[in-house]
N, CA, C and O atoms as a GROMACS GRO file, in nm:
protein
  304
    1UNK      N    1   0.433   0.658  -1.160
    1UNK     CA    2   0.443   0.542  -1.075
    1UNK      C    3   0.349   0.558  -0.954
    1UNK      O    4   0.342   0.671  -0.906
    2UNK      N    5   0.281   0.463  -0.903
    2UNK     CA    6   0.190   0.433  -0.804
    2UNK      C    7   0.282   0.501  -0.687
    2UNK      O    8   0.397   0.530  -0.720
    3UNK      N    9   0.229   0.537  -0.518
    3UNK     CA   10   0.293   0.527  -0.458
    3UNK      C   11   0.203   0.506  -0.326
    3UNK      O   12   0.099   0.560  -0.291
    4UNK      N   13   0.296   0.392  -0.259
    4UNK     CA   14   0.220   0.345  -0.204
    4UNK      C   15   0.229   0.429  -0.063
    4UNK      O   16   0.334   0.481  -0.026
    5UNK      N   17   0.071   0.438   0.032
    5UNK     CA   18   0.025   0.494   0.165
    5UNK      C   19   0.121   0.510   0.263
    5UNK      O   20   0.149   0.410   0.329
    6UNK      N   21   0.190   0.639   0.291
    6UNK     CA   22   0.272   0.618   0.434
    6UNK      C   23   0.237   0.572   0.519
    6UNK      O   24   0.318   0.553   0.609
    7UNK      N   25   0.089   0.526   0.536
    7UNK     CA   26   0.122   0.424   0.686
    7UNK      C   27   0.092   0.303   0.622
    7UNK      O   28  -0.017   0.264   0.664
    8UNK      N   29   0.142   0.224   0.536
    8UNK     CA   30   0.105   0.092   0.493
    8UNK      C   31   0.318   0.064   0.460
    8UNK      O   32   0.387  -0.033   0.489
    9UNK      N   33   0.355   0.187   0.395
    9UNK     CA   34   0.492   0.187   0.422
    9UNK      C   35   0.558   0.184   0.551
    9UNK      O   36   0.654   0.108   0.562
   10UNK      N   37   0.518   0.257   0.657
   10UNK     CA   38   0.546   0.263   0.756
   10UNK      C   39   0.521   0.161   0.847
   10UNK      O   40   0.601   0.129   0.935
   11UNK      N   41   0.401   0.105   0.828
   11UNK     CA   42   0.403  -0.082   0.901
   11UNK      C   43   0.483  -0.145   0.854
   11UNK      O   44   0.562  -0.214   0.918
   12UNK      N   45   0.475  -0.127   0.653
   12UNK     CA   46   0.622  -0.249   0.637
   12UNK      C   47   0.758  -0.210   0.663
   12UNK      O   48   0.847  -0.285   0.624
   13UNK      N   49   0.779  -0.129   0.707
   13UNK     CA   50   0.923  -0.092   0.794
   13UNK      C   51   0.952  -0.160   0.867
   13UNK      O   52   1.048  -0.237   0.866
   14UNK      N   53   0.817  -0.134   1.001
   14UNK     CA   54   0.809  -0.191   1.133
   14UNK      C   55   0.822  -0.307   1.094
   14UNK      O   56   0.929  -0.361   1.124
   15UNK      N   57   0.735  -0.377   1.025
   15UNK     CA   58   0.800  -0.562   1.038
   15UNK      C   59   0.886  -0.593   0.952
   15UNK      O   60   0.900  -0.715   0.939
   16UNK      N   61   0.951  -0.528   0.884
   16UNK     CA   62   1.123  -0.525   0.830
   16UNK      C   63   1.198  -0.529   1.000
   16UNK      O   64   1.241  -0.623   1.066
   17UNK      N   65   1.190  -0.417   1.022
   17UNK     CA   66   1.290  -0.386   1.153
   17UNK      C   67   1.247  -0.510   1.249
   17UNK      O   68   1.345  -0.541   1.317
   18UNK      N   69   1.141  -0.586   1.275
   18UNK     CA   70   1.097  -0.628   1.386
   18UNK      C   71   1.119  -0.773   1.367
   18UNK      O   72   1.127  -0.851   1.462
   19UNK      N   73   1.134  -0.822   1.188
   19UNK     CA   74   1.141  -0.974   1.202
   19UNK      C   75   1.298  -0.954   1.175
   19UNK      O   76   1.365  -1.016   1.257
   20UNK      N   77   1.381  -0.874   1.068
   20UNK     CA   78   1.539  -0.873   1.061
   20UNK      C   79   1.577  -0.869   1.224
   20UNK      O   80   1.677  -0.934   1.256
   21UNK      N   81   1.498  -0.788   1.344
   21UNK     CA   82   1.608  -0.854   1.467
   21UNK      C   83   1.549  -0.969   1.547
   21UNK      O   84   1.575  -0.985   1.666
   22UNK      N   85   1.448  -1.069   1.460
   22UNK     CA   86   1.437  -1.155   1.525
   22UNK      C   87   1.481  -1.249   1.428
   22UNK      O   88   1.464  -1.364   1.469
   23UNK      N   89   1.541  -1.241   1.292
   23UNK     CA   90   1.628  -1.334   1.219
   23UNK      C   91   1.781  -1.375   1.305
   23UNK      O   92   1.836  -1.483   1.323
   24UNK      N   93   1.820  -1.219   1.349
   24UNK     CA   94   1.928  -1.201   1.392
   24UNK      C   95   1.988  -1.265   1.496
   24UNK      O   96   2.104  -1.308   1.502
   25UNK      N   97   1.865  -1.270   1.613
   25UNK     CA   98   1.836  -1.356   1.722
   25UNK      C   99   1.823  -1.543   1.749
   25UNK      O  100   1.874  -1.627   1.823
   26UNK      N  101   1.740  -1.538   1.659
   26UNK     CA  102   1.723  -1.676   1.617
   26UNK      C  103   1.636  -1.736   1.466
   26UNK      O  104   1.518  -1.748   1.433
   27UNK      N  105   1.786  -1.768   1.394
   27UNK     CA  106   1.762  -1.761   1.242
   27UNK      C  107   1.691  -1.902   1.220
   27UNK      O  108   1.746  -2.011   1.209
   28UNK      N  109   1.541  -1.868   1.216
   28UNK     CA  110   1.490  -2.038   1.172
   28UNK      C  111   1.437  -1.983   0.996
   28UNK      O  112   1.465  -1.892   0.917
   29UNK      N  113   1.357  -2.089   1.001
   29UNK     CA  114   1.320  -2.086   0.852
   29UNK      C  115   1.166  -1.999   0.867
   29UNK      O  116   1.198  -1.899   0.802
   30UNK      N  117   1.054  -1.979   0.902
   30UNK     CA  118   0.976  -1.924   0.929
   30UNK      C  119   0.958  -1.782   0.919
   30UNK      O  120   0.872  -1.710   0.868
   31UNK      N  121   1.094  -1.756   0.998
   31UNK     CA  122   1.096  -1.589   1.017
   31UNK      C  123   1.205  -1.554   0.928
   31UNK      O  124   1.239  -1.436   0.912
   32UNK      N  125   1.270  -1.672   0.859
   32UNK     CA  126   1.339  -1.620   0.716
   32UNK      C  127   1.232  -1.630   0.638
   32UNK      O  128   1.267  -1.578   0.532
   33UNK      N  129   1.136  -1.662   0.629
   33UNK     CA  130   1.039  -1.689   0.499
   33UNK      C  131   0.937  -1.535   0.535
   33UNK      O  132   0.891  -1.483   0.434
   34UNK      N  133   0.913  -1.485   0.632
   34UNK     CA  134   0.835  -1.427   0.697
   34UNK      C  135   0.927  -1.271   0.635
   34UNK      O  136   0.857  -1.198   0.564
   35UNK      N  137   1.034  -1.237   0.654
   35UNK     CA  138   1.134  -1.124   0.607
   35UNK      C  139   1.188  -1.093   0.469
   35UNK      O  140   1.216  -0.984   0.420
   36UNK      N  141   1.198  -1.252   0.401
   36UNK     CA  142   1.121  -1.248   0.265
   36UNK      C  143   1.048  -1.225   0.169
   36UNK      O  144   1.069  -1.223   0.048
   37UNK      N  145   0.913  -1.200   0.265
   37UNK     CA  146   0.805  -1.184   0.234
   37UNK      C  147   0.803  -1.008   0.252
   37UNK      O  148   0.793  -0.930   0.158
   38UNK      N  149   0.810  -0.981   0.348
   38UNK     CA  150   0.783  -0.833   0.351
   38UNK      C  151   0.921  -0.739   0.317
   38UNK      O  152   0.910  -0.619   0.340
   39UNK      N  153   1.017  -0.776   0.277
   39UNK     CA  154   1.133  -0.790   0.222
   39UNK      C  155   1.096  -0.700   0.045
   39UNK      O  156   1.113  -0.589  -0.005
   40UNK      N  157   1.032  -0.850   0.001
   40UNK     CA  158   0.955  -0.836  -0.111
   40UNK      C  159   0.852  -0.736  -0.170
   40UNK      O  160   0.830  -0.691  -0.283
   41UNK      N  161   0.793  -0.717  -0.030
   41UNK     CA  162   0.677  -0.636  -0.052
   41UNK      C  163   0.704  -0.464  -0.069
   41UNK      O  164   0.640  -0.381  -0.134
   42UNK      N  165   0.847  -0.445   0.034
   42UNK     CA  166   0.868  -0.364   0.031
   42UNK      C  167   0.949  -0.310  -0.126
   42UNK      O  168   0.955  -0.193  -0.165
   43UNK      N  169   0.992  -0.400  -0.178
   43UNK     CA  170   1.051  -0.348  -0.305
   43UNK      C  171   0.964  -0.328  -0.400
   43UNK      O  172   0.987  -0.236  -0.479
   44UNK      N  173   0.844  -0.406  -0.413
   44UNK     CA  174   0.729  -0.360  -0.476
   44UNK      C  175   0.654  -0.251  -0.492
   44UNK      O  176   0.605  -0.212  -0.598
   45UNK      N  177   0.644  -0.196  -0.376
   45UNK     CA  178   0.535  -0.104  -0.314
   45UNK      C  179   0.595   0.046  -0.289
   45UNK      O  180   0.528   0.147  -0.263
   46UNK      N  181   0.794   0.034  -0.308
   46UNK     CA  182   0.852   0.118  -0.355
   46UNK      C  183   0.920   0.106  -0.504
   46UNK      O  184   1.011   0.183  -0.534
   47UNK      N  185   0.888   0.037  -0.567
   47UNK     CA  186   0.942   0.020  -0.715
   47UNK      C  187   1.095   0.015  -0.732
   47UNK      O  188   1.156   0.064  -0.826
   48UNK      N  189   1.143  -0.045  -0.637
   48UNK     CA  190   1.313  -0.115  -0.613
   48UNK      C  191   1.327  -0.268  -0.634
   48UNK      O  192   1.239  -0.354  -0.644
   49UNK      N  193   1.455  -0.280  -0.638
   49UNK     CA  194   1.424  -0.433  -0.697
   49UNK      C  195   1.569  -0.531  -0.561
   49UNK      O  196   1.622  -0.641  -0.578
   50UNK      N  197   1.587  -0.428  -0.436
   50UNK     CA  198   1.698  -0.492  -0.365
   50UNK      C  199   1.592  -0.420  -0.228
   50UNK      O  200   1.503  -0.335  -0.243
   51UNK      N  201   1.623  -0.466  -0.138
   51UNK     CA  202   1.574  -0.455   0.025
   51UNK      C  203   1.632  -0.310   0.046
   51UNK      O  204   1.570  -0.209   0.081
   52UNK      N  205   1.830  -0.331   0.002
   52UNK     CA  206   1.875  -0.145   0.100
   52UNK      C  207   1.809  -0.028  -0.008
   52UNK      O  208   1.806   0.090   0.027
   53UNK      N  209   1.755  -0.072  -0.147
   53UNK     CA  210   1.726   0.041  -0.208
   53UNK      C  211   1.560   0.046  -0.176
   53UNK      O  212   1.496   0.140  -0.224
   54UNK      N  213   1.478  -0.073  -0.080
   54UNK     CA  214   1.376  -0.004  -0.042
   54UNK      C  215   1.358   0.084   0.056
   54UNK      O  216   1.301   0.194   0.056
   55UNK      N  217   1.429   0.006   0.166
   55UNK     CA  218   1.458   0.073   0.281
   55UNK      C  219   1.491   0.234   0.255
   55UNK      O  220   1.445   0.318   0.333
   56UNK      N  221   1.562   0.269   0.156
   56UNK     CA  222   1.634   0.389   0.142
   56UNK      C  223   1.485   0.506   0.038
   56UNK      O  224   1.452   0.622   0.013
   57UNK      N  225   1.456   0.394   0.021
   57UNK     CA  226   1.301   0.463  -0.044
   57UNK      C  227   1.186   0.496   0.013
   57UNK      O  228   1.104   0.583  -0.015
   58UNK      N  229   1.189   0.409   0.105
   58UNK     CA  230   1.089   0.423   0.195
   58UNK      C  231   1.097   0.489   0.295
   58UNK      O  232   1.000   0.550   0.339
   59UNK      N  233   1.230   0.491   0.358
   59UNK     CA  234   1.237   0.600   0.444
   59UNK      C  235   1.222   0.757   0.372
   59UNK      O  236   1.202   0.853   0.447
   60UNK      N  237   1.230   0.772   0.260
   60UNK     CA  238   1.325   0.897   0.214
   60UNK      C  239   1.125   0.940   0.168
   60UNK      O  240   1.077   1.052   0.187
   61UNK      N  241   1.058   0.842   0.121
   61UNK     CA  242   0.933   0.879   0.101
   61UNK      C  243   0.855   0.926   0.199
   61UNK      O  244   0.788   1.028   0.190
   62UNK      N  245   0.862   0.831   0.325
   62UNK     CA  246   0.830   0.900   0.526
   62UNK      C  247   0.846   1.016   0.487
   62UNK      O  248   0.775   1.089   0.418
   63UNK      N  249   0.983   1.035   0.556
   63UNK     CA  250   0.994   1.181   0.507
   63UNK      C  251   0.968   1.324   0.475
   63UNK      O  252   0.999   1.425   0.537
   64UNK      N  253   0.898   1.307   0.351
   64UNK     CA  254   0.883   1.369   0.240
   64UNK      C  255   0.716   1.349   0.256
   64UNK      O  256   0.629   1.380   0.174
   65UNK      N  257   0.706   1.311   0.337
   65UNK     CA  258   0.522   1.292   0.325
   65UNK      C  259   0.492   1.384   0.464
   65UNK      O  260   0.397   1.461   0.451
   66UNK      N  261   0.549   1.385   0.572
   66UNK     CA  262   0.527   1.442   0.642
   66UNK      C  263   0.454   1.572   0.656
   66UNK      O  264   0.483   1.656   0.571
   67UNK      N  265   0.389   1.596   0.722
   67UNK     CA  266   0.304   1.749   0.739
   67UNK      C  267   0.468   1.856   0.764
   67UNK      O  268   0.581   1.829   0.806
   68UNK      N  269   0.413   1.963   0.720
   68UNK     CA  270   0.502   2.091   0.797
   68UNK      C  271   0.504   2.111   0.966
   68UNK      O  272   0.601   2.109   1.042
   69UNK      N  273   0.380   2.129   0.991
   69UNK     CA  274   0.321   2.134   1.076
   69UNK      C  275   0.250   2.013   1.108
   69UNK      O  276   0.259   1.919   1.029
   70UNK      N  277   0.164   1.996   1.239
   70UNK     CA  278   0.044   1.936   1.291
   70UNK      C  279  -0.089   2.033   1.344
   70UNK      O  280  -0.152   2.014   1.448
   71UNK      N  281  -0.112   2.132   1.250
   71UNK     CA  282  -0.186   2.249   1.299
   71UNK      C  283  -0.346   2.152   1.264
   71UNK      O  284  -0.435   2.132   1.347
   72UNK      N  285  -0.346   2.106   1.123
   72UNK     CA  286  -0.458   2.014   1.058
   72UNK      C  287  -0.522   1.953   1.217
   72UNK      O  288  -0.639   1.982   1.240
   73UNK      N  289  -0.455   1.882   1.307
   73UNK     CA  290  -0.491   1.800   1.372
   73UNK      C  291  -0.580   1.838   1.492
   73UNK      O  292  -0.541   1.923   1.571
   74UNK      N  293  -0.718   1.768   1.509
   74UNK     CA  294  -0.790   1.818   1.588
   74UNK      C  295  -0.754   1.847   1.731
   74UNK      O  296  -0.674   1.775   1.792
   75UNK      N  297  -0.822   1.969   1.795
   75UNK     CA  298  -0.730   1.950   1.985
   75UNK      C  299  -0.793   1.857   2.063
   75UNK      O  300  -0.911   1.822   2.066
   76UNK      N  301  -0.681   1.816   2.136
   76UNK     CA  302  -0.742   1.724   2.217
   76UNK      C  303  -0.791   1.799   2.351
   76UNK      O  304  -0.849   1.735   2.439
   0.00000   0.00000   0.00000
């Protein structure tokens, strides 16, 4: 199975988390169509077919992608 870029997962988190608390706030149709959408994307792009089993995929893939370390990283 494909798997998709931790930071392309990790943006669609962020606008999971960022439009669900602005559904929460004020539920129009826009930003339901808008959470839908990346809703969607996220079950795709983790090969789930419900939102809590992407969420739970996608975090669990974060994760698991992470360095041990940050030694790789140039000094500033």
């Amino acid at each position: 199975m494909l798997m998709a870029h931790p930071t392309v997962l990790a943006d669609l988190l962020k606008r999971y988390e960022t439009l669900q608390a602005r559904h929460d706030k004020e539920n129009n149709a826009q930003i339901r169509q808008r959470l839908n959408d990346v809703s969607y994307t996220l079950c795709v792009a983790t090969g789930t077919r419900d939102i809590g089993a992407a969420l739970k995929a996608a975090r669990h893939q974060l994760l698991s992608t992470r360095p041990e370390n940050d030694s790789f990283r140039a000094a500033t």
